[in-house]
C-alpha positions as CSV (number, residue, x, y, z in Angstrom):
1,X,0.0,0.0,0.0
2,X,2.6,2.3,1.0
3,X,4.4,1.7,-2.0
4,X,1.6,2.1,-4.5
5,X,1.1,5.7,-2.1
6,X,4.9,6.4,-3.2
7,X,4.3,5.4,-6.8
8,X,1.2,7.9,-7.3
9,X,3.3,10.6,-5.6
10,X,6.0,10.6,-7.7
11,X,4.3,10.2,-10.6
12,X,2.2,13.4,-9.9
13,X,5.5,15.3,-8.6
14,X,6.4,14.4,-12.4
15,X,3.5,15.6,-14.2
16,X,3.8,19.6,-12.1
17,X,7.0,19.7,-12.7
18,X,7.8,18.2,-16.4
19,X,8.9,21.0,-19.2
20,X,5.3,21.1,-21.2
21,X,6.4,20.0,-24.7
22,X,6.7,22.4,-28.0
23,X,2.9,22.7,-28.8
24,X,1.5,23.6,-25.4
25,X,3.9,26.1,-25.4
26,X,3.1,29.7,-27.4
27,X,6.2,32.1,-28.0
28,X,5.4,35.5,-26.6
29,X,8.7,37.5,-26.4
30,X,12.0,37.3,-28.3
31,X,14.3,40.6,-27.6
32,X,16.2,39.2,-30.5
33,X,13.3,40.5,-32.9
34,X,12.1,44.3,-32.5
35,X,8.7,44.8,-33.5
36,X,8.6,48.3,-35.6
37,X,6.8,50.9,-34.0
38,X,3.1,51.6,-35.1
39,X,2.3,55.2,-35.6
40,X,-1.4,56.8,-34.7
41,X,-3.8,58.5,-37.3
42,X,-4.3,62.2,-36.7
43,X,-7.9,61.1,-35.8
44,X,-6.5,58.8,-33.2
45,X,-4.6,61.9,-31.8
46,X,-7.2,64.0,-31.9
47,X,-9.4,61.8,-30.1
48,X,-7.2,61.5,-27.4
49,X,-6.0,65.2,-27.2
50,X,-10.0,65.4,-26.5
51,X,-10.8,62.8,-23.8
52,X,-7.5,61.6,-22.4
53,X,-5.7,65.1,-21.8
54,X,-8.2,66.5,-19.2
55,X,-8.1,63.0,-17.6
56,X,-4.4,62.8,-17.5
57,X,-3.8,66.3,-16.5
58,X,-6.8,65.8,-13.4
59,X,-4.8,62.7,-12.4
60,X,-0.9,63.9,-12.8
61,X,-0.7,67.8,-13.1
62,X,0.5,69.6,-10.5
63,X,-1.4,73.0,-9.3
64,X,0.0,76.3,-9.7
65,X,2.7,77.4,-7.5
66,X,2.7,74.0,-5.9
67,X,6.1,71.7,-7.0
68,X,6.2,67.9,-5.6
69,X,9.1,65.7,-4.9
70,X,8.4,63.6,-8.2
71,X,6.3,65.5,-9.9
72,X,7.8,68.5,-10.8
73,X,8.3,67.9,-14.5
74,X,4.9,66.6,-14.8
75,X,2.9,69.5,-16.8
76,X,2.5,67.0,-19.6
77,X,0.8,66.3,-23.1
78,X,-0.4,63.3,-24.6
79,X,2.5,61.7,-26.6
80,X,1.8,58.5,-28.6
81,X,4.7,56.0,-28.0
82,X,3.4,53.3,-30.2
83,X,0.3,51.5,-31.9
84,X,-0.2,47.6,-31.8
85,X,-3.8,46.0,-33.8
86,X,-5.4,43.5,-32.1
87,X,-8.8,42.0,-30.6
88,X,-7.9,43.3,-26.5
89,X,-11.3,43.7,-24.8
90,X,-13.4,41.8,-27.4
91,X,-12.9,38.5,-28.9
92,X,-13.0,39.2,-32.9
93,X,-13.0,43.1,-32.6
94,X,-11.0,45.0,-34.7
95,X,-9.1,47.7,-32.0
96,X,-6.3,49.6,-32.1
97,X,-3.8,49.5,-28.8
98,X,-2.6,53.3,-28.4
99,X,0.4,53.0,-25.9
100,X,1.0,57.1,-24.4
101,X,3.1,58.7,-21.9
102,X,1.5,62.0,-20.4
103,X,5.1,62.8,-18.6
104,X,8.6,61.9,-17.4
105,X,9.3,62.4,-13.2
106,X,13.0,61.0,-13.5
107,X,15.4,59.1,-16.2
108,X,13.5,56.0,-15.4
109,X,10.1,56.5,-14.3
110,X,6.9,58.0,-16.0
111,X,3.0,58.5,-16.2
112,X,1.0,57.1,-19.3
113,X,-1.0,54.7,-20.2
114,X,-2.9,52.7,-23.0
115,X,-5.8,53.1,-24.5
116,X,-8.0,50.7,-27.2
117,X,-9.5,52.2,-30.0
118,X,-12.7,50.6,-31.6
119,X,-14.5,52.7,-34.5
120,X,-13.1,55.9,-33.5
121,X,-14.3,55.4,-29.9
122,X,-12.0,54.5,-26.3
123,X,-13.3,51.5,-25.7
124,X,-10.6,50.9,-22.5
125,X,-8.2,53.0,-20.8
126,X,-5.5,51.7,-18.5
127,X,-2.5,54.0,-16.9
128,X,1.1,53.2,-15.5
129,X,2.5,55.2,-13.0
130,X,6.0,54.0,-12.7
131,X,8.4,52.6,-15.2
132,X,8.5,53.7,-19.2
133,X,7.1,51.3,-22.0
134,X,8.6,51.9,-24.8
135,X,6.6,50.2,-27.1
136,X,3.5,47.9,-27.2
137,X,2.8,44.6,-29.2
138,X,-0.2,42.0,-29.6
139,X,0.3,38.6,-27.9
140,X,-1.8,35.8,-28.4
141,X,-4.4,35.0,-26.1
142,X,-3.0,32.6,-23.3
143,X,-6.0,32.7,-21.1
144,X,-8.8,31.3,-22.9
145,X,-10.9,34.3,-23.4
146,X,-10.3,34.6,-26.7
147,X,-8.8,38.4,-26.2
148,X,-5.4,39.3,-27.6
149,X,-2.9,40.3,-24.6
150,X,-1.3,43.3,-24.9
151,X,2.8,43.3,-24.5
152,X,5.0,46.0,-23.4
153,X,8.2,46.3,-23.8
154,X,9.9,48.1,-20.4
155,X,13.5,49.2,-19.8
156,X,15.0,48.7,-16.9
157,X,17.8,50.2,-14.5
158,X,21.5,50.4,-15.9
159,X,23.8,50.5,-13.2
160,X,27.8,50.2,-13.6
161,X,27.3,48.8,-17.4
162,X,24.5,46.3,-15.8
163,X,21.1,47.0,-18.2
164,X,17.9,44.7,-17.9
165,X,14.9,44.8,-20.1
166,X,11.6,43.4,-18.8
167,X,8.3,42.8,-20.7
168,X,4.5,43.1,-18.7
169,X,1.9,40.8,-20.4
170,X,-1.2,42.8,-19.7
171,X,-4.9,41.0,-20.0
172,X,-7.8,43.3,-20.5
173,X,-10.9,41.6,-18.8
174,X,-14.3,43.8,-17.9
175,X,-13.7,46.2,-15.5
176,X,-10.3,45.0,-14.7
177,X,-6.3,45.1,-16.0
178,X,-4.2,42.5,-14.8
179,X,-1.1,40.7,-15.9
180,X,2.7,39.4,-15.3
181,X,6.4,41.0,-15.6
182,X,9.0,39.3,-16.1
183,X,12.9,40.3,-17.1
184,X,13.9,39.4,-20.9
185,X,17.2,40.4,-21.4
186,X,20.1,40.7,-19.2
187,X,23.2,42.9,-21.2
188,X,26.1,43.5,-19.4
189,X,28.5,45.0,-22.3
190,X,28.6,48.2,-20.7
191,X,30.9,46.5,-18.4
192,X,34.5,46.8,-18.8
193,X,35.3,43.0,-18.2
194,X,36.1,40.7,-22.0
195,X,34.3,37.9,-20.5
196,X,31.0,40.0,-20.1
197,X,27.7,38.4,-22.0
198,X,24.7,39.5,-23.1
199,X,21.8,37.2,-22.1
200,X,18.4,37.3,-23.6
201,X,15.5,35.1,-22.8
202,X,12.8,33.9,-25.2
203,X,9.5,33.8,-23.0
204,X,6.8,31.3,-23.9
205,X,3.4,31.1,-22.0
206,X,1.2,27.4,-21.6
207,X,-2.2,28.8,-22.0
208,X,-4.6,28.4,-19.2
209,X,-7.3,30.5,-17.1
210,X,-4.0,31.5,-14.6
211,X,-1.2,30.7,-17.7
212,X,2.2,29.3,-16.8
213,X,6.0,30.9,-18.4
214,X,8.8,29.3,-19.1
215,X,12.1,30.5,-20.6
216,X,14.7,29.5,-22.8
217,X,18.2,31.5,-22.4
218,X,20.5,32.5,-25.1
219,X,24.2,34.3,-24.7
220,X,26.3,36.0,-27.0
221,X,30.0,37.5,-26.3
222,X,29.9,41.4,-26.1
223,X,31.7,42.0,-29.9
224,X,29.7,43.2,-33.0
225,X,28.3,40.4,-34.9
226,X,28.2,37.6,-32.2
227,X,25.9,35.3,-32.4
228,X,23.4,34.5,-29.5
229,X,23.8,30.2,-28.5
230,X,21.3,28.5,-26.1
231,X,22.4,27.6,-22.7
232,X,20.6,25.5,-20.7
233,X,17.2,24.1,-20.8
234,X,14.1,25.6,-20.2
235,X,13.6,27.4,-16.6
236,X,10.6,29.2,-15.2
237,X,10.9,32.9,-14.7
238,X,10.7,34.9,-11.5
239,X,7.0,36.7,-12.0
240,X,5.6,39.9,-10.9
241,X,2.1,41.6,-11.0
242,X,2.3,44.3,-13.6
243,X,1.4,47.6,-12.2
244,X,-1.2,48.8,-14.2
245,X,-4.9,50.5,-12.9
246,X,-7.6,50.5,-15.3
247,X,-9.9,53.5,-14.8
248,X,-12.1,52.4,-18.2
């Protein structure tokens, strides 16, 4: 009996934790490919010159005469980073992601936010309040819904030649924007060491109502025209809640 208790055990054990093979898996990220940015129809900016610009300013400026601690370059317009098409709060829809940043507070942080645009109308509207997307793709959908997921690509902090770039998987439900973070390329070439690498990591989601990632690494020597070689197998990534706040 006990051993037939053992048996099921480990079997199980091996079913959590085996690497879910090639189709289960869908690619989501690869820093190796940029994705070129979208650009927004003077419509689109006009629309949201109209409705997001007295929302942003309510939400971020500063009154007269008044200067915060972080907020003090925050007097802001709306400036359109980038433009992804996709199905985001509707499954078949065809939408328009607008990704925006109102202003900079410091060399690494910023307000925005994203809006989705259906038939000339803002059909959602979610803002950031901390780090600075710099750009905005479609993924597919990984939980079910049948919505696209919206993808950000995020720089992160270079210290002493040490740069990371992270990418937030953001899901649109009603009423509601929630999603993942997690880091997708390590490049340390602004170190002054020959043996420094740059490590990027292709992210690929198993599609479920709460989705699993795994990664797959690949390093290249810090000299022009390297090419990038897998190392290891795959691993799962160290996830964080994106912090987004949907107000539409």
């Amino acid at each position: 009996m006990h051993a037939l208790l053992r048996s099921a055990f480990a079997a199980l054990a091996a079913a959590l934790t085996a690497v879910p093979a090639a189709a289960q898996r869908t690619l989501l990220f690869d820093a190796r490919a940029p994705s070129p940015a979208g650009r927004a129809t003077p419509a689109e900016v006009a629309l949201l010159d109209r409705e997001i610009r007295p929302v942003a300013s309510r939400m971020w400026d500063e009154p007269p005469g008044q200067r915060g601690l972080d907020r003090d370059e925050c007097r802001g317009a709306v400036h359109v980073r980038d433009v992804a098409a996709g199905s985001f709060t509707r499954p078949g829809a065809a939408q328009r992601a607008i990704l925006y940043e109102w202003c900079q507070t410091a060399a690494i942080f910023a307000k925005g936010g994203v809006v989705v645009v259906e038939r000339g109308r803002i059909v959602a509207h979610a803002v950031y309040e901390d780090d600075v997307p710099n750009g905005v793709r479609r993924a597919p959908d990984v939980t079910g819904d049948g919505r696209d997921e919206l993808l950000f690509e995020v720089d992160g902090h270079t210290v002493m030649g040490h740069s990371e770039l992270y990418v937030y998987l953001l899901s649109l439900t009603p009423g509601r924007a929630s999603g993942y973070s997690f880091v997708a390329r390590v490049d340390d070439c602004g170190k002054d060491d020959p043996r420094a690498l740059d490590t990027v990591f292709l992210t690929y989601a198993i599609p479920g109502r709460r989705p699993r990632f795994v990664q797959q690494s690949y390093v290249a020597p810090c000299r022009q025209g390297a090419r990038f070689a897998r190392e290891g197998g795959l691993r799962t990534p160290d996830v964080v809640r994106a912090g987004f706040r949907r107000l539409r």
